[in-house]
C-alpha positions, -999 to +999 in steps of 0.1 A: -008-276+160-041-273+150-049-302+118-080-298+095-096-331+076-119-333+046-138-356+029-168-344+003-200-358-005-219-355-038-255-362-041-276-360-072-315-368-065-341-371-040-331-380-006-354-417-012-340-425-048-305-408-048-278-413-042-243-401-033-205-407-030-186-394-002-148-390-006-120-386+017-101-360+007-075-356+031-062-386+029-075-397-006-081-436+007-111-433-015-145-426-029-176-446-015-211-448-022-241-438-001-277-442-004-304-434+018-311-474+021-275-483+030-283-458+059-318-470+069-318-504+056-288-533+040-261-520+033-256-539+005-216-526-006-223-491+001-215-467+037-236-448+055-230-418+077-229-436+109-205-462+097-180-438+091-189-423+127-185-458+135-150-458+124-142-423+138-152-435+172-135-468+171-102-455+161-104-425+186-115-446+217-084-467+205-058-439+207-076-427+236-072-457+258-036-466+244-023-431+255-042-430+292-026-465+295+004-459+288+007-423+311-004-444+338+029-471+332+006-499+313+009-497+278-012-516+261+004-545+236-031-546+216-063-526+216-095-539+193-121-518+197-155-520+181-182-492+177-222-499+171-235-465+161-275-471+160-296-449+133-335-449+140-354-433+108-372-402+117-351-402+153-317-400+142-290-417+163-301-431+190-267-446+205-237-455+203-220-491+220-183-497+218-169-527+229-131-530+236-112-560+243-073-556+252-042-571+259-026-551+289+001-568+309+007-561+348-035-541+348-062-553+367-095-558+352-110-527+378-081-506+367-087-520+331-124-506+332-113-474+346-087-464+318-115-477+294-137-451+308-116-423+310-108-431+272-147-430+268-151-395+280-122-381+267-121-394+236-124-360+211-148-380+189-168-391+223-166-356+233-181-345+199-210-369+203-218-362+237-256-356+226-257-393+217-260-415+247-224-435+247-221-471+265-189-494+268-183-530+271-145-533+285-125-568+291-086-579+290-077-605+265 
């Protein structure tokens, strides 16, 4: 069954000097405010696009490698994954780096970094980005 999410962003102003809130509709966590230097600059309380892609990608991966571990008779007892989503003014996003450290008992670290990456291709978010060039960092706890 197919599922559908929404969030909505409303800008008012120049893309320089505006500004914007994005809200997540679908799940109505919240409303958060984005400005043109949270995205290219500090972020100073505010989100930017590639944070929440950040946060799409880290809990993807997450699920990702949690289910391929556990079809292959290793589920995971903890998963932390972290995703760096780089944003170059006038480029756009140049990268995207997720580190992923997990507690898996009775894995090897080879077979460890093989799930990982299986988990990085397949992810549907990493599919999604596959324009953007995607590396991993993988390690057992």
């Amino acid at each position: 069954m197919a599922t559908t999410r929404t969030a909505t962003t409303r800008w008012n102003g120049s893309l320089m000097e505006g500004s914007g809130q994005v809200t997540l509709d679908s799940s109505g966590l919240g409303t958060y405010d984005v400005t043109w230097a949270s995205r290219a600059e500090d972020p100073n309380g505010r989100t930017s696009p590639e944070e929440l892609i950040a946060a799409a990608h880290s809990s993807c991966f997450s699920m990702a490698l949690s289910n391929g571990l556990a079809k292959d008779g290793t589920p995971p007892d903890s998963v932390e994954t972290s995703a760096d989503v780089t944003f170059q003014p006038g480029e756009g996003i140049t990268g995207i780096h997720i580190s992923v450290r997990a507690t898996v008992p009775g894995i090897t670290a080879e077979q460890f970094t093989a799930a990982a990456e299986g988990a990085k291709a397949n992810c549907p978010v990493s599919k999604a980005l596959a324009g953007t060039t995607i590396t991993l960092d993988a390690s057992l706890a």
